[in-house]
C-alpha positions as CSV (number, residue, x, y, z in Angstrom):
1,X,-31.4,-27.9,-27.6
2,X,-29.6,-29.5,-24.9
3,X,-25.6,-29.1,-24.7
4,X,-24.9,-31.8,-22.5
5,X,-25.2,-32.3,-19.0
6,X,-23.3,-30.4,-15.8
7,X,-22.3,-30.5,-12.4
8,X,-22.4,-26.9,-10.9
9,X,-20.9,-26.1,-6.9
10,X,-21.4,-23.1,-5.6
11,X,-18.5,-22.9,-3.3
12,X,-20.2,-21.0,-0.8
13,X,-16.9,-22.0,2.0
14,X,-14.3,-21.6,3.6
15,X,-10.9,-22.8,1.1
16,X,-9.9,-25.1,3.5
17,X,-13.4,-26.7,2.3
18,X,-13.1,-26.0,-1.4
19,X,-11.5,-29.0,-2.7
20,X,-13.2,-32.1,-0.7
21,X,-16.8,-30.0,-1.1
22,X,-15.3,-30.1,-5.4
23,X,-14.9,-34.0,-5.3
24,X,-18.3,-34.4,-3.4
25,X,-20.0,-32.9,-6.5
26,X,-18.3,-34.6,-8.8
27,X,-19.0,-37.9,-7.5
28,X,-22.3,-36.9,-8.0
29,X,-22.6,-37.4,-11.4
30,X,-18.8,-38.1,-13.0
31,X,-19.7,-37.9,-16.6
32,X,-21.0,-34.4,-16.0
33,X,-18.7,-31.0,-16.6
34,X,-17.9,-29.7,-13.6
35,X,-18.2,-26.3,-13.1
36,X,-17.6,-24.2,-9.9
37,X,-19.4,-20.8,-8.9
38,X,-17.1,-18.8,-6.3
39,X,-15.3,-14.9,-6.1
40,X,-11.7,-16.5,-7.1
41,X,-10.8,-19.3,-9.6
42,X,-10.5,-22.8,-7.8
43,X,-8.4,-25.4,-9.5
44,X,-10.2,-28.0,-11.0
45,X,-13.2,-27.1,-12.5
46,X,-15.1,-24.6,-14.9
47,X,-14.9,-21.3,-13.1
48,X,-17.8,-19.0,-13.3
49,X,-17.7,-15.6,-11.4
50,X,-19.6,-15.0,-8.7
51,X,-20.1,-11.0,-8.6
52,X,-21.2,-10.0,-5.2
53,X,-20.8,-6.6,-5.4
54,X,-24.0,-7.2,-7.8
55,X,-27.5,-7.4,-7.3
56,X,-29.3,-10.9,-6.7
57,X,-31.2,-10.7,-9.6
58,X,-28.0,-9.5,-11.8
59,X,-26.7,-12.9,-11.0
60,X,-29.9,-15.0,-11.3
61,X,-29.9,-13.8,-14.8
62,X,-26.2,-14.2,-15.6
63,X,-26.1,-17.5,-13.9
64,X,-29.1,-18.7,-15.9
65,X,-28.3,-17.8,-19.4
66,X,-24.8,-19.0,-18.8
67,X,-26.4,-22.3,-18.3
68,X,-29.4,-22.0,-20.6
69,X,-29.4,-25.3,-22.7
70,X,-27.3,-27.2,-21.0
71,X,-28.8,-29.9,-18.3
72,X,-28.2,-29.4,-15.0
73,X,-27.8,-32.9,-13.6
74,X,-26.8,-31.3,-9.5
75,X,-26.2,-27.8,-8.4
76,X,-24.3,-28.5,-5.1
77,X,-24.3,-25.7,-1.8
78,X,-22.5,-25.3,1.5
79,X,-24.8,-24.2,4.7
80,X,-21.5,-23.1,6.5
81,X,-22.8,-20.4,9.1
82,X,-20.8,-17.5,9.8
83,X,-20.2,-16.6,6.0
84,X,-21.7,-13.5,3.6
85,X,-23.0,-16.3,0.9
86,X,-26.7,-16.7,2.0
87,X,-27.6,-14.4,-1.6
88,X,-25.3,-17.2,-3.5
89,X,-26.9,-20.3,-2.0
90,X,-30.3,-18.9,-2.6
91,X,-29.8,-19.0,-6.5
92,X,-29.6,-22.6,-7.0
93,X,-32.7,-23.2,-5.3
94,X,-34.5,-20.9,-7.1
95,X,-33.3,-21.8,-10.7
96,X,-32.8,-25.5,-9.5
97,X,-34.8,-26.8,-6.5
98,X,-35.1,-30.1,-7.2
99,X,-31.6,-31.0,-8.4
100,X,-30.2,-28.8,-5.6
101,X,-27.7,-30.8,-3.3
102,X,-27.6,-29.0,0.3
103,X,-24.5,-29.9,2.1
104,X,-23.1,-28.5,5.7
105,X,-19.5,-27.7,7.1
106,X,-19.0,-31.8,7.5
107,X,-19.9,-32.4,3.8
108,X,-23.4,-34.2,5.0
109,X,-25.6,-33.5,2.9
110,X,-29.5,-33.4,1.7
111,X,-32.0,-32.9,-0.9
112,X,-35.3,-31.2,-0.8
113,X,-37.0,-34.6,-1.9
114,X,-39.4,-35.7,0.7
115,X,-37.9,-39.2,1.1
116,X,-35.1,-36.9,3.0
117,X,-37.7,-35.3,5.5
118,X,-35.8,-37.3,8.5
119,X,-32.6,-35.6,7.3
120,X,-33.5,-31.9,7.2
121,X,-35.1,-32.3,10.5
122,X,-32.0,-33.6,12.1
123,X,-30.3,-30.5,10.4
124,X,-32.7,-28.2,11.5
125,X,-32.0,-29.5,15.5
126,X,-28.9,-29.5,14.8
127,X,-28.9,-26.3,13.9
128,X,-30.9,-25.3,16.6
129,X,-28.7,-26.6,19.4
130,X,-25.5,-25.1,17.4
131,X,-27.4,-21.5,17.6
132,X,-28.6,-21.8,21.4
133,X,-24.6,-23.0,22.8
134,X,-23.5,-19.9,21.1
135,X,-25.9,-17.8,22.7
136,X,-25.0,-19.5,25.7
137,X,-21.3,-18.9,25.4
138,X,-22.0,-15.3,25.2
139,X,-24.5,-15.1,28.0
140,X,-21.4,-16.8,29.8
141,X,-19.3,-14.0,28.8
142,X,-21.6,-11.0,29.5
143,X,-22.1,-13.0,32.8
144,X,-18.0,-12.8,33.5
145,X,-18.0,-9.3,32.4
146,X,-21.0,-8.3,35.0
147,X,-19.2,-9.8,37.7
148,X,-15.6,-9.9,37.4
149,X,-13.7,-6.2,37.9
150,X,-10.9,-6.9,36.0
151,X,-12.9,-7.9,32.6
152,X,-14.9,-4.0,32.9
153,X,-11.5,-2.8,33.0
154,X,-10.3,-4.6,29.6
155,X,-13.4,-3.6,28.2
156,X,-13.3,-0.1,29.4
157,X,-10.1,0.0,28.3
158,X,-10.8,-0.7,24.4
159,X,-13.6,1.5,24.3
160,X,-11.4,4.1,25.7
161,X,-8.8,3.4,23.3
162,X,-11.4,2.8,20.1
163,X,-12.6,6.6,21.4
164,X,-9.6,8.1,21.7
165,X,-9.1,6.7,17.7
166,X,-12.1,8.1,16.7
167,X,-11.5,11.6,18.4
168,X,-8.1,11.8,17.2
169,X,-9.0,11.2,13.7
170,X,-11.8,13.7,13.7
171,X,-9.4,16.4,15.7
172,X,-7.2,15.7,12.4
173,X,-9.3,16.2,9.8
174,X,-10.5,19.7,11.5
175,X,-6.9,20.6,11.3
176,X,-5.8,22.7,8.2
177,X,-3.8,20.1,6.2
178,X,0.1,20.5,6.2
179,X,1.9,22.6,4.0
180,X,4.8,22.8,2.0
181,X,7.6,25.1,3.6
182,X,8.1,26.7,0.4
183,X,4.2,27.7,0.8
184,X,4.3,29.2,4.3
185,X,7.7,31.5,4.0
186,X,8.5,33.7,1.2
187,X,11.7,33.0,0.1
188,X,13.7,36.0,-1.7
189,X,15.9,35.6,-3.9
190,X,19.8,35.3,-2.8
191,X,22.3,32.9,-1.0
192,X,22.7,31.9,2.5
193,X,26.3,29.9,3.4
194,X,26.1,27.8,6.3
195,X,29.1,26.2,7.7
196,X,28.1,22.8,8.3
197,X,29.4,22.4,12.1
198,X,26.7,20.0,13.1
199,X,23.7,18.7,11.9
200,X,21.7,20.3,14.4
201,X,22.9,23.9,13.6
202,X,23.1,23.3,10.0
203,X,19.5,22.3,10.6
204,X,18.4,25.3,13.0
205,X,20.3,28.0,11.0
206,X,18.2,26.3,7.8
207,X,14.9,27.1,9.3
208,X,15.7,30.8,9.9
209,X,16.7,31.3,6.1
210,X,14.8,33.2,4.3
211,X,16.6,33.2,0.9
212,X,15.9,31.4,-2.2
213,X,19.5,29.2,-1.8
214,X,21.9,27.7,1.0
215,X,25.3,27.1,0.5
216,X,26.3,23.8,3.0
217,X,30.2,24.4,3.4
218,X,33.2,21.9,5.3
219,X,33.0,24.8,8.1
220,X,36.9,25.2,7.5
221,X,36.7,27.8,4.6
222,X,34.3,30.3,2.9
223,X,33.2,29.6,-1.0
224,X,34.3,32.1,-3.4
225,X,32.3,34.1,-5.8
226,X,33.4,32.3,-8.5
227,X,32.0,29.1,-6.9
228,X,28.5,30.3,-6.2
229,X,28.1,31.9,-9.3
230,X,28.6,28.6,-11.2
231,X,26.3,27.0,-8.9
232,X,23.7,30.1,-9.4
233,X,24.1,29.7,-13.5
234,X,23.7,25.8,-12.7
235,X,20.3,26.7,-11.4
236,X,19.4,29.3,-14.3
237,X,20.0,26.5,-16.5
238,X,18.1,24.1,-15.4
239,X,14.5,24.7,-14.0
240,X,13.3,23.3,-10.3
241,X,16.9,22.1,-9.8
242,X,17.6,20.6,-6.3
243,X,21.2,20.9,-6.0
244,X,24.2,22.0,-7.5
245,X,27.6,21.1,-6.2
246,X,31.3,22.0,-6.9
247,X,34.6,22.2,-5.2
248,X,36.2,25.4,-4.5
249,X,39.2,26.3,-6.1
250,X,42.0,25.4,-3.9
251,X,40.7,22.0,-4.0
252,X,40.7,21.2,-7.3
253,X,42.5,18.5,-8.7
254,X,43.4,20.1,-12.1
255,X,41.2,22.6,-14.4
256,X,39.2,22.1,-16.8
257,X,35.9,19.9,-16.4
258,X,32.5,18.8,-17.7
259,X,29.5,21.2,-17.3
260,X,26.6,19.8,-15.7
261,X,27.5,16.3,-15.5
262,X,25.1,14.6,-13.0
263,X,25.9,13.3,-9.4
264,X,24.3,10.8,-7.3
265,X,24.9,13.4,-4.5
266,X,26.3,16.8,-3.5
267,X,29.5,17.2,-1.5
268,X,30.4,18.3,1.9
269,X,33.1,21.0,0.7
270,X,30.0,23.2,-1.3
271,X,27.0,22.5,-2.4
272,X,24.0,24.8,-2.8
273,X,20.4,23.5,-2.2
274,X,17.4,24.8,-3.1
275,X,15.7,26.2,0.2
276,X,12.4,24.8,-0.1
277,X,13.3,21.4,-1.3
278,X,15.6,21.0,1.3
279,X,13.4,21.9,4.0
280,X,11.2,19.7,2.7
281,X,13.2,16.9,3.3
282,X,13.8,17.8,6.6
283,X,17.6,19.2,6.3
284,X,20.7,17.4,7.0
285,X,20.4,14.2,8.8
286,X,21.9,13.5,12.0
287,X,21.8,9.5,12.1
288,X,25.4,9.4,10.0
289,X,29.1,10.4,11.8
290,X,30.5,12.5,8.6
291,X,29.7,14.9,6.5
292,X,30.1,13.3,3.7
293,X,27.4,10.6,4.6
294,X,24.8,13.0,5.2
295,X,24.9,14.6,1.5
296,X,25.2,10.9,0.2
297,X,21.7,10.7,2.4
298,X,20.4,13.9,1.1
299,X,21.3,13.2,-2.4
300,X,19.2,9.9,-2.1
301,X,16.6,11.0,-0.5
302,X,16.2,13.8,-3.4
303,X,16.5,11.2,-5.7
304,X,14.2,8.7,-4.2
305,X,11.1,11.3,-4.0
306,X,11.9,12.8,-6.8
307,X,12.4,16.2,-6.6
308,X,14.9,17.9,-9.6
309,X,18.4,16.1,-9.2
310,X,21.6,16.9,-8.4
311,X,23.7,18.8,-11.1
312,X,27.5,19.8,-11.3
313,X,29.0,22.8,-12.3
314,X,32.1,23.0,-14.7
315,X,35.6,21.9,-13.1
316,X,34.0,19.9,-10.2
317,X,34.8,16.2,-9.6
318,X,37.7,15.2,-11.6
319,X,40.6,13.3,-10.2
320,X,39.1,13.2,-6.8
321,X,41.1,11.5,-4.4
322,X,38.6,10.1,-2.5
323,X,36.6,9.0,-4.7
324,X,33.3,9.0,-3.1
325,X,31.2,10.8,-5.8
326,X,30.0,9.3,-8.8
327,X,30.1,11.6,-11.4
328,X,27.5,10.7,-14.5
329,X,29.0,12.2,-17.9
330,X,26.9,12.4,-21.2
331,X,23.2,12.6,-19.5
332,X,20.6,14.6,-20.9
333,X,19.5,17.7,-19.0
334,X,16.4,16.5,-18.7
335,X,17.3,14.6,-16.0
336,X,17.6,16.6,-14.1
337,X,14.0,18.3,-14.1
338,X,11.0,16.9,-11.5
C-alpha cells in the first residue's frame, strides 16, 4: 500500500551544485518528501546513503526496498561530466525511467518522454561539440609540446622527478628497516659520567658508550658515589626508567628530602639517563644556549614520546634557588613506567 508520494535527487555534483539542483526537484512536485541520494548528508532533505564502495546491484536493491511502497512522483539526476557517478545515475533509470528527470551542469533539463526528442538531441550535440574542443585543446597541447624545446624540458623534468620518486621509494623498502640503538650495541651493565662541556661532545662521547647508564654532569665537578648510587637504586626501583636526577652534596640546600618524587626534567648538575633511551632521542640538543634548557628539552621530549619518566632520588630539589625544576610530590610510581 502506497505511503505517500516522493521526490528523490540523486546528487550526482559538484557542492557548489547541490543546493540549486535540491530546489530544482523540489519545484517539481512541492507536496512530495524530498529526499536526496549522495556520499555526505546535504541540508535539506531526507538523506539516503549512497555506498560507492558497493556493488551496483547492492544499491539497486537497497535503493529499491528503501522506497518500496511509497510513490515516486520524480527521481532527479545531474549529467555533470568529469565526475565518478555514472553507476549512481544509472539507478534511477532503471528502477524509474519514466519519472526520471535528466538534468546537466546548467540545471537544463529533460525527460525520456518522446515529446522531449528535440531536447536530447540538442544535448547530445552539445555534448558532442563539448567532447571534440577538449580533444582539440589537448591536440593543441601535444602540438606545443612537439614543437616548442622548452615544454620537453618541463615535461622531462617531471618524469624525471616522478622516477626519481618511484626509485627512491623502492631503494627504501629494499633497505633493512631502522633499528633501535639499544638493538644494535650491547650495552653492559655500569656507569659512564660525561662532563657536559658542549652539546656536541656530550653527544659524540654518548655514541661511544657502551654501558647501560650516563651520568650528564655541570663539567665543573665529579658526582660522588653516594650520588650515583641513589640514582642506580632509583632505577632498581622502578622498571624502564628514563632518568633519574639529584644534586650532589655540596649543593644541597638542606638534608632531608622526598624519595622519588617526579620531575618534569632532569638537571644540568647530575642526572643519569638510560643509554638506550637517550640515544634514541638523539642526545642533548644543541638548538638551546644553557645547560639547563637542554635537560628541560630532554625531559620533554621523554615525556612527550613516552618513554619511562623522570624520577628523583631522596634529598634532591628542595629549597632550590633557582627554581627552574618542578618537583611533583605525592605521585604514584606508576608514573613513571612506559
Amino acid at each position: 500500500m502506497a505511503q505517500g508520494s516522493v521526490a528523490i535527487a540523486f546528487a550526482s555534483c559538484t557542492e557548489d551544485l547541490q543546493k540549486p539542483f535540491l530546489a530544482q526537484v523540489r519545484n517539481l512536485n512541492p507536496d512530495a518528501r524530498l529526499y536526496v541520494v549522495s556520499e555526505f548528508p546535504v541540508e535539506g532533505a531526507h538523506w539516503v546513503p549512497a555506498h560507492l564502495d558497493r556493488s551496483w546491484a547492492e544499491n539497486v536493491a537497497r535503493l529499491r526496498d528503501t522506497f518500496r511502497g511509497r510513490r515516486v512522483s520524480y527521481a532527479g539526476v545531474v549529467l555533470q561530466p568529469n565526475l565518478p557517478y555514472w553507476k549512481l545515475r544509472l539507478i534511477p533509470l532503471w528502477l524509474w525511467p519514466m519519472r526520471t528527470v535528466l538534468y546537466n551542469e546548467n540545471l537544463d533539463h529533460f525527460m525520456l518522454r518522446p515529446r522531449c526528442a528535440s531536447t536530447i538531441v540538442r544535448h547530445c550535440l552539445w555534448r558532442t561539440r563539448n567532447f571534440f574542443a577538449s580533444r582539440k585543446t589537448q591536440a593543441v597541447a601535444i602540438w606545443r609540446l612537439m614543437t616548442n624545446p622548452i615544454e620537453r624540458r618541463r615535461v622531462a623534468a617531471i618524469l624525471a622527478a616522478r622516477t626519481a620518486g618511484v626509485v627512491a621509494a623502492a631503494l627504501k623498502a629494499l633497505q633493512p628497516p631502522m633499528r633501535d640503538p639499544r638493538m644494535t650495541v650491547r650495552l653492559k651493565p655500569g656507569v659512564a659520567v660525561i662532563p657536559a662541556t658542549s652539546p656536541a661532545a656530550v653527544n659524540r662521547a654518548l655514541r661511544n658508550v657502551r654501558f647501560s647508564h650516563v651520568v650528564l654532569t655541570d663539567g665543573n665537578s665529579a658526582p660522588e658515589i653516594e650520588c650515583i648510587e641513589k640514582m642506580q637504586r632509583a632505577f632498581r626501583r622502578i622498571p624502564d626508567l628514563f632518568a633519574a636526577t639529584t644534586r650532589m652534596p655540596a649543593q644541597r640546600a638542606s638534608p632531608g628530602g622526598e624519595d622519588l618524587a617526579y620531575v618534569l626534567h632532569g638537571s644540568a648538575d647530575c642526572t643519569m639517563y638510560d643509554t638506550a633511551k637517550l640515544l634514541t632521542l638523539g642526545g642533548l640538543p644543541d638548538s638551546y644556549a644553557t645547560e639547563e634548557v637542554r635537560h628541560m628539552d630532554l625531559g620533554y621530549r621523554g615525556w612527550f614520546s613516552r618513554p619511562p619518566r623522570n624520577a628523583q632520588p631522596e634529598d634532591a630539589f628542595l629549597q632550590l634557588t633557582s627554581g627552574t625544576v618542578a618537583v611533583f610530590p605525592g605521585r604514584q610510581s606508576s608514573l613513571g613506567r612506559s
